[in-house]
Structures are given as structure tokens and as C-alpha cells.
C-alpha positions in Angstrom: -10.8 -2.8 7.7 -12.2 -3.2 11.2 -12.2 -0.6 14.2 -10.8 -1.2 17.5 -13.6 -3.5 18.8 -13.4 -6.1 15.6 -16.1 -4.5 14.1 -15.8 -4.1 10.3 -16.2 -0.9 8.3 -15.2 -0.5 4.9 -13.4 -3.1 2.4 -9.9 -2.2 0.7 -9.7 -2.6 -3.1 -6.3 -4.3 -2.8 -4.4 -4.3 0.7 -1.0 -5.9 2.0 -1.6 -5.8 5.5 1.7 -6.8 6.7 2.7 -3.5 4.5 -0.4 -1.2 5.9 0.0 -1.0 2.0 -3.4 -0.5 0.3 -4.6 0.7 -3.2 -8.2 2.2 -4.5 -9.7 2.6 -7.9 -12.3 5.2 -8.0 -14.3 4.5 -11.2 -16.8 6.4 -12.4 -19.8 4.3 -10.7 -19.4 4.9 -7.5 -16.7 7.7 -6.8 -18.3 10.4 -8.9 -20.5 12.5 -6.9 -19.0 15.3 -4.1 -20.4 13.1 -1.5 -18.4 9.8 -2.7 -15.5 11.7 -3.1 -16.1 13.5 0.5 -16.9 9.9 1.9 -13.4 8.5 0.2 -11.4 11.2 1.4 -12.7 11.2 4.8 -12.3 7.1 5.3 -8.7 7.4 3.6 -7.7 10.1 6.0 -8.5 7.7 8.9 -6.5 5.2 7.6 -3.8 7.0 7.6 -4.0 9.2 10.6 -5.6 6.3 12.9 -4.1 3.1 11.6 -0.5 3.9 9.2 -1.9 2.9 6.1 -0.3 3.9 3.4 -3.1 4.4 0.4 -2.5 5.0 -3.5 -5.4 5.8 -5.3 -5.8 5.5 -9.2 -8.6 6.2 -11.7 -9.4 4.9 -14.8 -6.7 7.1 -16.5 -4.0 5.6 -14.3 -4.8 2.5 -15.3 -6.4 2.0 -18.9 -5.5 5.1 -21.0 -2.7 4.6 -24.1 0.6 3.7 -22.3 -0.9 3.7 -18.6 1.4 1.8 -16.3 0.5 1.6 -12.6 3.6 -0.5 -11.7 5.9 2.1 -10.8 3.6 3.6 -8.6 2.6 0.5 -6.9 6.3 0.5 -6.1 6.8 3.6 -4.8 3.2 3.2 -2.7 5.1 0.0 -1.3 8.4 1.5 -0.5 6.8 4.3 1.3 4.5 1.8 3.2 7.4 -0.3 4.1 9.7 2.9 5.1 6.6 3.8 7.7 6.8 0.8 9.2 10.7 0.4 8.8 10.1 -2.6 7.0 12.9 -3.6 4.8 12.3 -2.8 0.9 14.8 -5.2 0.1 14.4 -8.7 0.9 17.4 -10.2 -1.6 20.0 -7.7 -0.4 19.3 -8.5 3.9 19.0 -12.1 2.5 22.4 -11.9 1.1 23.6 -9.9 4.0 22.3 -12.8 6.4 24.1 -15.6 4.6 27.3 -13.5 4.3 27.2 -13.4 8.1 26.3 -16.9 8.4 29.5 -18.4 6.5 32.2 -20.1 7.9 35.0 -17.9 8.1 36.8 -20.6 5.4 34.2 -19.5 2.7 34.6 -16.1 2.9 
């Protein structure tokens, strides 16, 4: 992520840019102590308030305990993303629209 001048400050564990869609894991290692914590809330809030980022964050339990499945909210994080930035969630069905439109009045 880079401020205003270029300058960069912090990497994203996973980002879609053209979303402003991004995701954290906060292990253990290095997201433990207050001040991580304090650090990863502060930098998240920025984010959103400075740049329209959408952020999910997900632990270890999230993602590795018995029947753990991120997927629906990597979903939802993207569909909220996308709705911030009234970017169309669905791609097929404005695809289809387009080609409906785009017919000759014969084929329809």
C-alpha cells in the first residue's frame, strides 16, 4: 500500500486492487501482542477511512480448524468491496444483459 507521494508502507496479505478488496491472516507470530494488535487495527482503520478498502481478517481458526471454510466469507468481503465502489458483483448476468441488447431485433 503506498501513501499519497508513492511512498510505500505496509504490504497486504492478499489484495484485489481493482476491488479495494484485501484480506489478513493474523497468526500467532506476529499478531499476538497488544501492540501488534494496536498496530493492525490502527493501519486497517486507515485503509478504510483514507483509501475504501474493504479488509477481512481471519485467524488460524477461520482457516484450519475441523470444517473451517473461508470461502463464503471471501465472498461476502468481495461483494461488499465491490458494492463500495458500485462495482458490479455479477459479471455473467451484465454480460448477458449486454448481448441481449446487442442482438438483432430478428434474434430476439
Amino acid at each position: 500500500m503506498f501513501d499519497d507521494f508513492g511512498v510505500g508502507l505496509f504490504r497486504l496479505d492478499l489484495a484485489l486492487p481493482e476491488a479495494q478488496f484485501a484480506c489478513e491472516y493474523d497468526g500467532m507470530e506476529f499478531h499476538s501482542s497488544d501492540e501488534d494488535r494496536a498496530a493492525d487495527g490502527d493501519r486497517r482503520a486507515w485503509l478504510e477511512s483514507q483509501r475504501s478498502w474493504h479488509v477481512e481478517v481471519f485467524t488460524k481458526d477461520d482457516v484450519y480448524a475441523f470444517g473451517a471454510d473461508p470461502t463464503p466469507r471471501l465472498r461476502r468481503g468481495l461483494a461488499t468491496a465491490r458494492l463500495r465502489m458500485a462495482v458490479p458483483t455479477s459479471y455473467p448476468t451484465l454480460i448477458h444483459q449486454a448481448r441481449e441488447r446487442l442482438r438483432p431485433p430478428e434474434q430476439m
